[in-house]
C-alpha positions as CSV (number, residue, x, y, z in Angstrom):
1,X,0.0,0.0,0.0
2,X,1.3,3.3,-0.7
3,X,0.9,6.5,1.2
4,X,0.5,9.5,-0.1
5,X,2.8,12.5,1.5
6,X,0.3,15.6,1.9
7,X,1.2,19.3,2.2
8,X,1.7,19.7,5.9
9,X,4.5,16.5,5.8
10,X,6.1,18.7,2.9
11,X,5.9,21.7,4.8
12,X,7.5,20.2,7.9
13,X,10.4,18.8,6.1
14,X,11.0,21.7,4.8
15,X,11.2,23.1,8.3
16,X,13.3,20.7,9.1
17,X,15.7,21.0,6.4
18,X,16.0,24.9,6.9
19,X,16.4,24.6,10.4
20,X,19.2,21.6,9.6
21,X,20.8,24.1,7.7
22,X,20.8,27.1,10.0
23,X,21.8,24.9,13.1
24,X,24.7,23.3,11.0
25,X,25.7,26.8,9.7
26,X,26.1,28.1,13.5
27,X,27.7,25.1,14.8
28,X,28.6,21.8,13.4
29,X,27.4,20.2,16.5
30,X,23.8,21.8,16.9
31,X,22.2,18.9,14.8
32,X,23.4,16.3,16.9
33,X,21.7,18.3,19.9
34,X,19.1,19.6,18.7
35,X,18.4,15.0,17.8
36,X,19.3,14.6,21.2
37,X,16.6,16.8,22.3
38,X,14.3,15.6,20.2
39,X,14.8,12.0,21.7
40,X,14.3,13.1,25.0
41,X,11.0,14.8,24.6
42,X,9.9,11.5,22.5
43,X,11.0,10.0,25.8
44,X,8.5,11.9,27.9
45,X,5.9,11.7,25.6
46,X,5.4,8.1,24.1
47,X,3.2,6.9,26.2
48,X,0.7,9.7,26.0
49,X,0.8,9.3,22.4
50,X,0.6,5.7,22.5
51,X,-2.6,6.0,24.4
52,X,-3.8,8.7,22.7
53,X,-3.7,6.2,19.0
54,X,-5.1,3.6,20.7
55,X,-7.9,5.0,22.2
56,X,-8.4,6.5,18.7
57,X,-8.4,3.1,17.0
58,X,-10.8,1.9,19.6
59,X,-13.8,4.7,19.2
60,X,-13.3,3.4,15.5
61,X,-14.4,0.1,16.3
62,X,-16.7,0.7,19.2
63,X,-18.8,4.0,17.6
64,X,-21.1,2.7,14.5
65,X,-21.2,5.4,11.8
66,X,-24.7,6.0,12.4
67,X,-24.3,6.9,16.1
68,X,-21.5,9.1,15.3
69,X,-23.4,11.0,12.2
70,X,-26.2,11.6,14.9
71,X,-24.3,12.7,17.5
72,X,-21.5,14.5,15.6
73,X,-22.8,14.6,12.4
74,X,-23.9,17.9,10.0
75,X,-27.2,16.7,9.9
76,X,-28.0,18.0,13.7
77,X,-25.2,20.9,13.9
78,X,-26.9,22.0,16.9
79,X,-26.9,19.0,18.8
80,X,-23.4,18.2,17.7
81,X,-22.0,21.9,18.9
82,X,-23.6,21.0,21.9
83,X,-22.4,17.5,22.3
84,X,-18.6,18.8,21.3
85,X,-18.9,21.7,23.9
86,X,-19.8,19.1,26.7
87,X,-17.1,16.3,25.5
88,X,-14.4,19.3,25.2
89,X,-15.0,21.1,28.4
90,X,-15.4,17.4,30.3
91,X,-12.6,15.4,28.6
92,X,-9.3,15.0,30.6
93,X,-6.4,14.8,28.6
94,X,-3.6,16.5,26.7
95,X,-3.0,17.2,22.9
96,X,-1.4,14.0,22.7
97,X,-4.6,12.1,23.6
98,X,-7.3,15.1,21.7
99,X,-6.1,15.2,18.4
100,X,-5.7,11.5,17.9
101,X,-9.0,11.4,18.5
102,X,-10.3,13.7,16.9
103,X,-8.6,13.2,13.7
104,X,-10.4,9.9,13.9
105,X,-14.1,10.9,14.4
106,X,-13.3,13.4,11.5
107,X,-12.1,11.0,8.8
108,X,-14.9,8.6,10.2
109,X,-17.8,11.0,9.3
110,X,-18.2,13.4,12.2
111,X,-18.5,17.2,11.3
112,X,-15.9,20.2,11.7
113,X,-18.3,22.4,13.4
114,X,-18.7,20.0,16.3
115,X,-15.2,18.9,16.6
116,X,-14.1,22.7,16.0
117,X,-16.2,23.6,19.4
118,X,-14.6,20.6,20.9
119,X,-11.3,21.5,20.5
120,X,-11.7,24.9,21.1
121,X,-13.5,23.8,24.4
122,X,-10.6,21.8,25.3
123,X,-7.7,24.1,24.7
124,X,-9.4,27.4,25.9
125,X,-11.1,25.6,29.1
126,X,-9.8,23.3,31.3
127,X,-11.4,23.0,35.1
128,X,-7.7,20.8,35.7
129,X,-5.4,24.1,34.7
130,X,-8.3,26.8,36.2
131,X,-8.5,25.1,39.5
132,X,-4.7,24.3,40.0
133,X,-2.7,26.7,38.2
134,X,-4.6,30.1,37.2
135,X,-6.8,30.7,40.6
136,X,-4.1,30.3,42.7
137,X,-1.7,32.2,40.8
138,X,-3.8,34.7,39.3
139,X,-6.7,34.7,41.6
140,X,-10.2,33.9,41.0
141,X,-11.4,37.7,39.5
142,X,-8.9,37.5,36.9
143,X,-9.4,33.8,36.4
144,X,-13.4,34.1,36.2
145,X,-13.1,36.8,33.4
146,X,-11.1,34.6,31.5
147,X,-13.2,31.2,32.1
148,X,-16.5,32.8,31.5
149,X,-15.7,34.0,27.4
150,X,-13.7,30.9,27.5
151,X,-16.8,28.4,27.9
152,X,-19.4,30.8,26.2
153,X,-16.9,30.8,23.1
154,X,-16.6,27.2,21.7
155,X,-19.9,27.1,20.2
156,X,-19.5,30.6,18.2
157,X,-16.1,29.2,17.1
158,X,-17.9,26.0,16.0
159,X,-20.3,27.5,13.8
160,X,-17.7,29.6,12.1
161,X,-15.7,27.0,11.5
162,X,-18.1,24.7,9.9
163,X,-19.0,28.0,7.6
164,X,-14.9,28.5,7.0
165,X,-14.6,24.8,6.4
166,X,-17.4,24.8,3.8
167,X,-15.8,27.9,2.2
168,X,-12.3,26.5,1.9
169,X,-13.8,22.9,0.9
170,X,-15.2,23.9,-2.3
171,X,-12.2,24.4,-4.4
């Protein structure tokens, strides 16, 4: 079976052969660091991305297409914002576990405006990081102003993506 390289895996090799270049060009021995470095964050994150694939691989197998079109699906955008809000705000997790997963409900039928307000719920929201980082650091005012546009704006974000993808989809 072949696989087909897309644009982002050109695009990062690129990246990588520019930055190659520039870290050779200031010193010989920045490449071999700079793979060094690299090993020791896939050291600390292998797991989390293990995890994150399989549980992927199992939603495939466990969610029947027609449960995910009617719970995710375009056909009930407003249930499926809703549904993504709740999952994104409720989900534990890092990006190593999230975009695994979401990658698979997307290429397994779900729609971009509900996992576009899941996301955005995820990253923007996280009870985890407000309870045990920002409140105590920050203190609750500042901390509420930010949570409170934080939850109310996954849903807006949703819709507007599902209206961008359909845009950029076309061509």
């Amino acid at each position: 079976m072949t696989r087909r390289v897309d644009v982002s895996a050109w695009i990062l090799t690129g990246l990588l052969f520019v930055a190659l270049l520039a870290a050779f060009a200031k010193d010989p021995a920045l490449p071999v660091r700079g793979l060094l470095a690299s090993s020791k964050l896939a050291r600390s994150v292998w797991l989390e991305l293990l995890l994150g694939f399989l549980l992927a691989g199992l939603l495939e197998v466990l969610i029947p297409q027609p449960v995910l079109s009617r719970w995710l699906g375009a056909d009930r955008m407003g249930q499926g914002i809703l549904v993504g809000w709740v999952a994104g705000l409720a989900i534990p997790g890092g990006p190593y576990l999230l975009f695994p997963v979401v990658a698979n409900l997307f290429r397994n039928g779900a729609a971009p405006g509900p996992l576009i307000t899941l996301l955005t719920a995820k990253t923007l929201v996280s009870p985890i990081r407000m309870l045990t980082y920002e409140a105590p650091l920050l203190g609750w005012p500042l901390t509420l102003a930010r949570f409170l546009p934080g939850v109310l704006l996954p849903p807006v974000m949703g819709l507007i993506g599902q209206w961008l993808f359909g845009l950029f989809s076309k061509r």
